[in-house]
Every structure is written in C-alpha cells, then in structure tokens.
MARBA-3410 file (N, C-alpha, C, O; in Angstrom, 1 decimal):
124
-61.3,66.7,6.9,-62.1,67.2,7.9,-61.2,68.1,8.8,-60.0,67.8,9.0 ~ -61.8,69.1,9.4,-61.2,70.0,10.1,-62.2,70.1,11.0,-63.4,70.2,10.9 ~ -61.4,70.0,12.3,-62.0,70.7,13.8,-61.8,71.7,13.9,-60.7,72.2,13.7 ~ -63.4,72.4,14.4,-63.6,73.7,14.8,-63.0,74.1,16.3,-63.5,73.8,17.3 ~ -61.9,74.9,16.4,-61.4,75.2,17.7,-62.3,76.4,18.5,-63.1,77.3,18.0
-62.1,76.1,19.8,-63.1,76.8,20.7,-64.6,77.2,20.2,-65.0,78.4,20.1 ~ -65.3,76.1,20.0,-66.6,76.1,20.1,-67.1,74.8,20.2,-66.8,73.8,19.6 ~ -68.2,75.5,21.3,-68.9,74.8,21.7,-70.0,73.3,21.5,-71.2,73.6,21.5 ~ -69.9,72.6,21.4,-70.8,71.5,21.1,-71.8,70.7,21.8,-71.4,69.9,22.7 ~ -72.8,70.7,21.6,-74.1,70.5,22.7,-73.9,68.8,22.5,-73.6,68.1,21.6
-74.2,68.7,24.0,-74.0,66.9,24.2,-75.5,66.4,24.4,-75.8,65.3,24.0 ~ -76.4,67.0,24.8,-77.6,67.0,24.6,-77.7,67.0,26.5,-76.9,66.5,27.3 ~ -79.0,67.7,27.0,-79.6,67.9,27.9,-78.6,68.8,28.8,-77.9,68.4,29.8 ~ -78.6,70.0,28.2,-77.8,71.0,28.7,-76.5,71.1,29.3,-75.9,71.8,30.0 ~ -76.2,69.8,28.6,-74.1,70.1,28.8,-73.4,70.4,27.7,-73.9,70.5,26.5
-72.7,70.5,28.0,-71.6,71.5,26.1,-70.4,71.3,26.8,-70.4,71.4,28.0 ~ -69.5,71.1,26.1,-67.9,70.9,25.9,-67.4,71.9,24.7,-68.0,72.3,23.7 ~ -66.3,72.1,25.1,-65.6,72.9,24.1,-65.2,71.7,22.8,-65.1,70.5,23.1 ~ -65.2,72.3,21.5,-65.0,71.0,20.5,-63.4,71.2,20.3,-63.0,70.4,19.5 ~ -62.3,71.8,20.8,-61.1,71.2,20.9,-60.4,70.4,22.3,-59.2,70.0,22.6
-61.5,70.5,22.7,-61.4,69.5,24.4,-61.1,68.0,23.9,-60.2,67.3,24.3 ~ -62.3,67.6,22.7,-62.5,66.5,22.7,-61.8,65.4,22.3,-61.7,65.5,21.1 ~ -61.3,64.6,22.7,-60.5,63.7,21.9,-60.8,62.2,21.5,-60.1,61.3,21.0 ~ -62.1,62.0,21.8,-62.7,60.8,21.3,-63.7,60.6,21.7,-63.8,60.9,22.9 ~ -64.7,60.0,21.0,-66.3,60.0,20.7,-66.2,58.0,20.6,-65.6,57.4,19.7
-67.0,57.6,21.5,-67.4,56.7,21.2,-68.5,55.8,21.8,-68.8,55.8,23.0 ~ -69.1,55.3,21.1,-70.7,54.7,20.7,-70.8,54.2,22.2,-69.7,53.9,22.7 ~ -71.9,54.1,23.3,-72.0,53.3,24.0,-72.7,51.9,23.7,-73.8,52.0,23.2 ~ -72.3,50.7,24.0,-72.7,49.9,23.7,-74.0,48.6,24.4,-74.9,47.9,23.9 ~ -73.5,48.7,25.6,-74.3,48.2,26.7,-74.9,49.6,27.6,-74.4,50.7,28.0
-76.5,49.0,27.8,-77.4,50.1,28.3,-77.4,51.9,27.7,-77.5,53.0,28.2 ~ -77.1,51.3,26.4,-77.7,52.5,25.3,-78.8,52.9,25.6,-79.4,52.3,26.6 ~ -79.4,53.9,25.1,-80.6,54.6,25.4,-80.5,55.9,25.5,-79.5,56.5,25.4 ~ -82.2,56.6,25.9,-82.1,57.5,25.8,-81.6,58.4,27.1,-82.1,58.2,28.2 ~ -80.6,59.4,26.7,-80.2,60.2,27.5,-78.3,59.7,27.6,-77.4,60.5,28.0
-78.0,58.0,27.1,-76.5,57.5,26.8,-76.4,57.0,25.5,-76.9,55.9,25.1 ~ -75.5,57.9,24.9,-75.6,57.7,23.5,-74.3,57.0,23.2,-74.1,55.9,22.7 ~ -73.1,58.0,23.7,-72.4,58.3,23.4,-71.3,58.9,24.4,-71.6,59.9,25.0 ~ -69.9,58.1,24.7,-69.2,58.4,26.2,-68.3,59.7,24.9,-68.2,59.5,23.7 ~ -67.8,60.6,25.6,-67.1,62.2,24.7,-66.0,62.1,26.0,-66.2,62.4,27.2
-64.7,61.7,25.5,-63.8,61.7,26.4,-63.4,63.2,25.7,-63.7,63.7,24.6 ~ -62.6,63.8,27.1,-62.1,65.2,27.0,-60.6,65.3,27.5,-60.3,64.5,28.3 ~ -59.5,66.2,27.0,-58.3,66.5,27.2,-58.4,66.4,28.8,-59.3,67.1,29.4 ~ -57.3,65.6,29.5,-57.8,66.2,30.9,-58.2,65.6,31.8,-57.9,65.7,33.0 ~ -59.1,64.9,31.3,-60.0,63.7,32.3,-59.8,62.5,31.8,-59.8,62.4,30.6
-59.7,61.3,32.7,-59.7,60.6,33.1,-61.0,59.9,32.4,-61.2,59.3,31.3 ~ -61.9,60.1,33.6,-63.7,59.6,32.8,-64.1,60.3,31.6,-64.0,61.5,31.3 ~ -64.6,59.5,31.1,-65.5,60.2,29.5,-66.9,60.8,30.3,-67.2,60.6,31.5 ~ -67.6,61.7,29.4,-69.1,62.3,29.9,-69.7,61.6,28.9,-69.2,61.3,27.8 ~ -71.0,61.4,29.5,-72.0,60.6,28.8,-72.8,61.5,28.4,-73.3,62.4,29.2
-73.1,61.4,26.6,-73.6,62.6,26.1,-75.0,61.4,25.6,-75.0,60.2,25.5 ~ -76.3,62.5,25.3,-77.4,61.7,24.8,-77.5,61.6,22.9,-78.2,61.0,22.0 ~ -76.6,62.3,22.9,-76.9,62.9,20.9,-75.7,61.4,21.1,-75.1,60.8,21.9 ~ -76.1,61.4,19.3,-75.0,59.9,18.4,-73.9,60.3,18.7,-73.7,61.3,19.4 ~ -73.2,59.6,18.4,-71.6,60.1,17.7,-71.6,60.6,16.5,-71.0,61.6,16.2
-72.3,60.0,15.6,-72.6,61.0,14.0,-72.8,62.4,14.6,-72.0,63.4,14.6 ~ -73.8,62.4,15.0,-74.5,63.9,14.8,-73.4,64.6,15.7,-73.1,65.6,15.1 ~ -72.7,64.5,16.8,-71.3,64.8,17.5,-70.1,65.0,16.8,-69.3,65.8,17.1 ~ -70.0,64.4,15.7,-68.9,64.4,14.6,-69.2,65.4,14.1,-68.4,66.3,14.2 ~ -70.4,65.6,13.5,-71.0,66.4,12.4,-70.8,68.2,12.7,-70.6,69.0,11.8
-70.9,68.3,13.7,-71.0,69.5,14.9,-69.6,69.5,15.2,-69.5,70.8,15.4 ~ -68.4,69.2,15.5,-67.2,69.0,15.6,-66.5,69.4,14.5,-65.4,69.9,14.6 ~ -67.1,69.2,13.5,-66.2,69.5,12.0,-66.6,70.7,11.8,-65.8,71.7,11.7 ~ -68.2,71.0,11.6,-68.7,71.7,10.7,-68.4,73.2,11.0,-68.1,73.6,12.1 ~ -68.5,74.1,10.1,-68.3,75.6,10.8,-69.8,75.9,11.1,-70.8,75.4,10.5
-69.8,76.8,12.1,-71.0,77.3,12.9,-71.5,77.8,11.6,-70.9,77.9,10.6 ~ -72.8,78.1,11.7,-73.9,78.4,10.5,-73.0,80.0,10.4,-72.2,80.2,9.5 ~ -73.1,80.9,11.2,-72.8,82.2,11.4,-71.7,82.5,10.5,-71.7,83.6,9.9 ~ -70.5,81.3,10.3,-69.3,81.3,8.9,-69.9,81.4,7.7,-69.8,82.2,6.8 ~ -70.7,80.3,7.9,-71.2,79.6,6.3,-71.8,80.8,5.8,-71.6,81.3,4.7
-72.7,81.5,6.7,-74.0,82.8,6.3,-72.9,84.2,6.1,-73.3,85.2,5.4 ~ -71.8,84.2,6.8,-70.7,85.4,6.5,-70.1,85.5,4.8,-70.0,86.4,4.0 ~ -69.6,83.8,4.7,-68.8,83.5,3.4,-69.9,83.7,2.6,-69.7,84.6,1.9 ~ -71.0,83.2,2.5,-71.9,83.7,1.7,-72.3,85.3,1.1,-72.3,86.0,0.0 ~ -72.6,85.5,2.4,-73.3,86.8,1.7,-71.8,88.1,1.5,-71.9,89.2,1.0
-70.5,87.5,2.1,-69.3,88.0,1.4,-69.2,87.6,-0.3,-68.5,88.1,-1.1 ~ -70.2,86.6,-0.7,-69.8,86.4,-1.9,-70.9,87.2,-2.8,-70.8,87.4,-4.0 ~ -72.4,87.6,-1.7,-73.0,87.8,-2.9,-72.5,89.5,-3.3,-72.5,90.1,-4.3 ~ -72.2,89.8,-1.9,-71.4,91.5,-2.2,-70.3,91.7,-3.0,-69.9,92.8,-3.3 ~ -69.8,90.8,-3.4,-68.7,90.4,-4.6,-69.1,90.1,-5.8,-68.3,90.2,-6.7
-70.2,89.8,-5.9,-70.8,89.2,-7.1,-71.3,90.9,-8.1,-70.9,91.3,-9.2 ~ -72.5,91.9,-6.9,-73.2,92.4,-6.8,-72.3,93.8,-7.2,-72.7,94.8,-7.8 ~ -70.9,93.7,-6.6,-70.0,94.8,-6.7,-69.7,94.7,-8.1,-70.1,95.6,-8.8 ~ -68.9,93.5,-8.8,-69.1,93.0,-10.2,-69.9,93.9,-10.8,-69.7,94.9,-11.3 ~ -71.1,93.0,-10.4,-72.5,94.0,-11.6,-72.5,95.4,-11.7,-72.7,96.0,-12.8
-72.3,96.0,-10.5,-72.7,97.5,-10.5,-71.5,98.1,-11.6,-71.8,99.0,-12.3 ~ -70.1,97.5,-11.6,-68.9,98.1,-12.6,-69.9,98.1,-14.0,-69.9,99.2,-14.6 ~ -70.7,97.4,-14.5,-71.3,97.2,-15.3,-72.1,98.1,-16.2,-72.1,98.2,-17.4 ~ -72.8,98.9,-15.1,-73.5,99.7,-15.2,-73.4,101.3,-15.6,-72.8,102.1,-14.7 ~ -73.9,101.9,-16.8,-73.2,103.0,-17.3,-73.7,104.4,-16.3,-74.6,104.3,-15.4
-73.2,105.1,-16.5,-73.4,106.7,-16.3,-74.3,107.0,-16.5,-74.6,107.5,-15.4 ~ -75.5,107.2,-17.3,-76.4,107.4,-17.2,-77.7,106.5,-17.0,-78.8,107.0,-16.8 ~ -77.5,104.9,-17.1,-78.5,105.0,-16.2,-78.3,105.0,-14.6,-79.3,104.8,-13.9 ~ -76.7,105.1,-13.9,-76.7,105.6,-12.6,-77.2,106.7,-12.5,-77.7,106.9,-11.4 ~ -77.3,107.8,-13.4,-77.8,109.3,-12.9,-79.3,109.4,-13.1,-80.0,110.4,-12.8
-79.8,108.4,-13.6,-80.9,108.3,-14.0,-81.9,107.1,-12.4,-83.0,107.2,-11.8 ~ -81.3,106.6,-12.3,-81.5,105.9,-10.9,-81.4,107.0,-9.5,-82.0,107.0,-8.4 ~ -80.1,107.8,-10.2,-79.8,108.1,-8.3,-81.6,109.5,-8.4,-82.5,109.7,-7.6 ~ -81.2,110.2,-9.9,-82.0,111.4,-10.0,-83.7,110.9,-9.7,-84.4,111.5,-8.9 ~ -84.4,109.5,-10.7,-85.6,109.5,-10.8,-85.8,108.4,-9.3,-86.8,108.6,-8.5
-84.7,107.4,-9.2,-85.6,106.5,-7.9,-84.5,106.6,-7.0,-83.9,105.6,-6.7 ~ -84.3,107.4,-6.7,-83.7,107.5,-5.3,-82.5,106.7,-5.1,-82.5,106.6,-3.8 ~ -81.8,106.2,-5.4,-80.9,105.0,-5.4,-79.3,105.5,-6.1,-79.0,105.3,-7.2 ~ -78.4,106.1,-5.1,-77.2,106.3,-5.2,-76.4,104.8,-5.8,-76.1,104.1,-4.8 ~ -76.1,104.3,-7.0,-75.3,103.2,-7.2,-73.8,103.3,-7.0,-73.0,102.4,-6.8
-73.6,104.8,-7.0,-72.1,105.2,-6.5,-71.9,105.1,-4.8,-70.9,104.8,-4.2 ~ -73.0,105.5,-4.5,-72.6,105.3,-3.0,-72.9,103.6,-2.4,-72.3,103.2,-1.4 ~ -73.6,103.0,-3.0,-74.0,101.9,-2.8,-73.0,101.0,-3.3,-72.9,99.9,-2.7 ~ -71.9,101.2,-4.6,-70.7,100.7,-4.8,-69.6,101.0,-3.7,-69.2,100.1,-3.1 ~ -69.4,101.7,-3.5,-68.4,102.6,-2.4,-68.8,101.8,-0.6,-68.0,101.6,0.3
-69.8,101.7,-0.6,-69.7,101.2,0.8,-69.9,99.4,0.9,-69.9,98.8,1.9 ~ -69.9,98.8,-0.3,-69.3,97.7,-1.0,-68.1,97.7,-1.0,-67.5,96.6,-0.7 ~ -67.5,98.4,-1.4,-66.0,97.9,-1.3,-65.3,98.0,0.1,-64.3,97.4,0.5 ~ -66.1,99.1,0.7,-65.3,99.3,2.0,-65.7,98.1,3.1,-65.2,98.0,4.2 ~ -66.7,97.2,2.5,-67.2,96.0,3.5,-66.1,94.8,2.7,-65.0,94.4,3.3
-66.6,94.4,1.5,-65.5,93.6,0.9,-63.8,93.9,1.2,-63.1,92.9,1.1 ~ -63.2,95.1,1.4,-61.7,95.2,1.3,-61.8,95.2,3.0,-61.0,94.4,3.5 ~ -62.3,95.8,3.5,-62.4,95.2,5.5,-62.4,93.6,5.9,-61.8,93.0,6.8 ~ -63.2,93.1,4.8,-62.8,91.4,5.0,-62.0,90.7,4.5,-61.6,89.6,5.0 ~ -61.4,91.4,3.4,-60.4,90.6,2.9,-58.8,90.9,4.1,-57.7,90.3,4.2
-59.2,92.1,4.9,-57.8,92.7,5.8,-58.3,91.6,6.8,-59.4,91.3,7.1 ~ -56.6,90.6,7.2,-57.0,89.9,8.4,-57.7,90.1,9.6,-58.6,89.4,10.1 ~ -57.3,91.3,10.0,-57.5,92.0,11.1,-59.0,93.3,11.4,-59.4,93.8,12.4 ~ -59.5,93.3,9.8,-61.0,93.7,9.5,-60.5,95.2,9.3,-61.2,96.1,9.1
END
C-alpha cells in the first residue's frame, strides 16, 4: 500500500485533512456512533479529530489513487492500444475512409502520438 500525498480525504460532515497529515486512524470504542467513528490523529497535533466515516473506508481513501489517476491510466491505455491498431491499417483503406467517410486516420494517428509521447515526458 502506498499513501496518496497531498490529497484530501473527507472525514465525513464537511471536515477533510490532507492524507499525508495523517498518522493514525483509530476505531473509537466507547460512545461510538453516528457522527464518532473514528479518532484521525494528524502530524502536529496533540488531539486526534473525530471523524464520522470507519477506519476501513478512511484507509481505503488514504491508499487509493483519486478516480481522476485511475480514469487518466486508463484511457492512456486505450490510446495505446487504438494507436497499435491504426499501424495496422493499410493505405488504401485509409484513403478510402479519409476520401468516402470523412475520417483522416493519418491525422487521427498523429495527434495520438502527440498525446501518448506528452505523457510518457515527465514534465508533459
């Protein structure tokens, strides 16, 4: 497991902590309930904050990468996949696509690579 650095993690009823603040999550035990789930000690302080979400579901959100990664790595893979296929594709039926349905596969390759080789540069 890997922690997500500087981002945010909802404690439930509109408080959020940064998730590299955190340094320990633990269950509350007496006068659990709703709205005290869970004391979220932070770098820094002294007192823990009392969050209403579990500790699972607090874990879970602490590790995980934001959807926004997951849906980037993705659809970076289907434009890799999709780049693949078009090498595939001969000469004439690209001139036959770009001429009868409108659909440049040369230009539509080309601005594929220039998205794929921007992500693969650290720095974009």
């Amino acid at each position: 497991m890997r922690l997500q650095s500087n981002l945010l993690v909802h404690l439930g009823y509109g408080k959020y902590v940064r998730s590299d603040q955190v340094t320990a999550l633990l269950p509350i035990e007496e006068e659990r309930g709703p709205g005290r789930r869970t004391f979220v000690h932070l770098a820094g302080q002294t007192d823990p904050v009392v969050a209403s979400r579990s500790e699972d579901s607090l874990v879970a959100d602490l590790v995980q990468e934001p959807r926004e990664v997951t849906q980037a790595r993705q659809q970076g893979e289907i434009l890799r996949d999709l780049l693949s296929d078009l090498g595939s594709v001969n000469a004439t039926v690209r001139r036959i696509m770009r001429d009868e349905g409108n659909l440049d596969l040369d230009k539509l390759e080309r601005r594929i690579r220039t998205v794929v080789s921007a992500e693969a540069t650290p720095n974009g």
